[in-house]
C-alpha positions in Angstrom: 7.1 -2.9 -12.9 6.7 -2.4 -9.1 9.9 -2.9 -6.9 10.1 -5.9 -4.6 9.8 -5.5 -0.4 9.9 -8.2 1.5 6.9 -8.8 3.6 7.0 -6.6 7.0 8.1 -8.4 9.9 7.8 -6.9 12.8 6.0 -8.0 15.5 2.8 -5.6 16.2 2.0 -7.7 19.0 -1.8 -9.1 19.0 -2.8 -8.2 15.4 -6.5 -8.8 14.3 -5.9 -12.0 11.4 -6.7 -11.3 7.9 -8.8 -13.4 5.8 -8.2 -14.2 2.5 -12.0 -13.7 1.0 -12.2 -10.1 2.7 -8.9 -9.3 1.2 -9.9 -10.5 -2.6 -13.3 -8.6 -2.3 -11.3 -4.9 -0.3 -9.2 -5.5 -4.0 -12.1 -6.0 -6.1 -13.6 -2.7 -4.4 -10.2 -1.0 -5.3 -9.6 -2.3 -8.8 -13.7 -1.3 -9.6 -12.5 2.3 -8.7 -9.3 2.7 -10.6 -9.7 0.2 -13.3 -11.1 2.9 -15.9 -7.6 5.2 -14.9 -5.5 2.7 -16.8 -1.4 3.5 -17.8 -2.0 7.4 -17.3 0.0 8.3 -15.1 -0.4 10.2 -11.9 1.2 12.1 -8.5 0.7 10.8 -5.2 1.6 12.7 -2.8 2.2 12.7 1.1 -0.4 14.2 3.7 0.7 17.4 3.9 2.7 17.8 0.8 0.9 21.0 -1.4 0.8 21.2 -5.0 1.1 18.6 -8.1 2.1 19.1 -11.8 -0.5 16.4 -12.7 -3.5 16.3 -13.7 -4.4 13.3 -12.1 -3.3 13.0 -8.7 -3.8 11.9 -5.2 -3.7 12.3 -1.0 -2.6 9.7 0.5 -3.2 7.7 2.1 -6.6 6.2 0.6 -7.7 3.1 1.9 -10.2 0.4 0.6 -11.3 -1.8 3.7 -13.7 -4.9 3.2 -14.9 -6.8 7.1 -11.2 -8.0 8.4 -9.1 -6.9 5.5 -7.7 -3.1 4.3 -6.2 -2.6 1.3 -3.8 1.0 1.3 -1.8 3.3 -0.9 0.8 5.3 1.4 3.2 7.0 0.8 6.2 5.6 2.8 7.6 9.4 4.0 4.8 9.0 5.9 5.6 5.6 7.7 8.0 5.3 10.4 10.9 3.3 9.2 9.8 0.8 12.0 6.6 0.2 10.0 8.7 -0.6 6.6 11.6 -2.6 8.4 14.4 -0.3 6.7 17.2 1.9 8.4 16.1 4.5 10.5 17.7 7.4 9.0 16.7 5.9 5.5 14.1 8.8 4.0 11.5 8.8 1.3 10.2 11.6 -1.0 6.8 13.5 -0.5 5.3 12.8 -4.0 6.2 9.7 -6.9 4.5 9.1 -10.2 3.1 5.9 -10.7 0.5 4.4 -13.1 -2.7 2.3 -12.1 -1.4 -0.4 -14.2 1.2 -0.5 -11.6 -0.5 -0.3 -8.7 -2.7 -3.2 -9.9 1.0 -5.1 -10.7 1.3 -4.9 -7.2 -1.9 -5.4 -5.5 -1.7 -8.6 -7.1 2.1 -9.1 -6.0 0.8 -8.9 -2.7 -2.5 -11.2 -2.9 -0.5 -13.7 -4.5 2.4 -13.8 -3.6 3.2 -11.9 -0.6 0.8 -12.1 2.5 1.0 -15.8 3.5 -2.0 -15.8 5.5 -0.2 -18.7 7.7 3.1 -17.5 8.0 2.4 -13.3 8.2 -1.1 -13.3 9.0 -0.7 -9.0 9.7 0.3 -7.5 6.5 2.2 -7.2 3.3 3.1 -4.9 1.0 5.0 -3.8 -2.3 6.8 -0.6 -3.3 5.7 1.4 -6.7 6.5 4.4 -8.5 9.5 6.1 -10.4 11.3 6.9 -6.6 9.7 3.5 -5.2 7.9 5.0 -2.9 4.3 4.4 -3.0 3.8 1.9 -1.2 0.5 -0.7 -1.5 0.1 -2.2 2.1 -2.9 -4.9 2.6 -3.1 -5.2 6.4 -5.9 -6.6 8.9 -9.0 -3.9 9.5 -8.1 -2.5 13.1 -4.6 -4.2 13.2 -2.4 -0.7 14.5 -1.1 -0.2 10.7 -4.8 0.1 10.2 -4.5 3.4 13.0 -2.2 5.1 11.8 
């Protein structure tokens, strides 16, 4: 079952707005691709991490972007701890195991239940995996999570 994160809060300044039918067709894109992957699991793994044990596995991060809305799998060593709102000296691993099954638990933790397109029009996202630390971001298309 995918770990809770609140929604990120900090201010990005002006941030391109989301909207909510871009968002449900970047995640019907996504779950098209992965959907056949099931419960197996398999290794994500940070930018510039080498090697996997795996036979399934993945770069991150991967996005899946629809008009105004990106859906992403990162892995949160890669994000500043700015980006995540945790402590900065707070560190995350280079690779987690993780099941699609999960990852679809929480792209739809963040559809439904996490980006209130009034309140946090920017982004949302959800942490996954055995070390928590894949993380599923949906985030406006351009917004300067979308850079990064």
């Amino acid at each position: 079952m995918p770990t809770g994160q609140s929604a990120c809060r900090r201010n990005l300044g002006q941030t391109p707005q989301l909207n909510f039918t871009d968002c449900a067709i970047a995640v019907r894109i996504w779950s098209l691709q992965v959907a056949p992957l099931g419960k197996k699991p398999f290794e994500s793994l940070a930018k510039d991490t080498k090697g996997t044990t795996f036979e399934t596995w993945q770069y991150t991060p991967v996005n899946y972007t629809h008009k105004s809305c990106t859906l992403a799998i990162v892995m949160e060593h890669d994000l500043s701890p700015l980006d995540l709102d945790v402590p900065p000296k707070m560190r995350f691993p280079t690779t987690d195991i993780a099941t699609y099954f999960h990852l679809k638990l929480a792209v739809k933790a963040v559809f439904t239940e996490r980006i209130d397109l009034r309140a946090r029009p920017e982004r949302g996202w959800w942490s996954i995996g055995r070390k928590a630390s894949v993380g599923l971001f949906m985030w406006a298309a351009g917004s300067q999570m979308d850079k990064k």
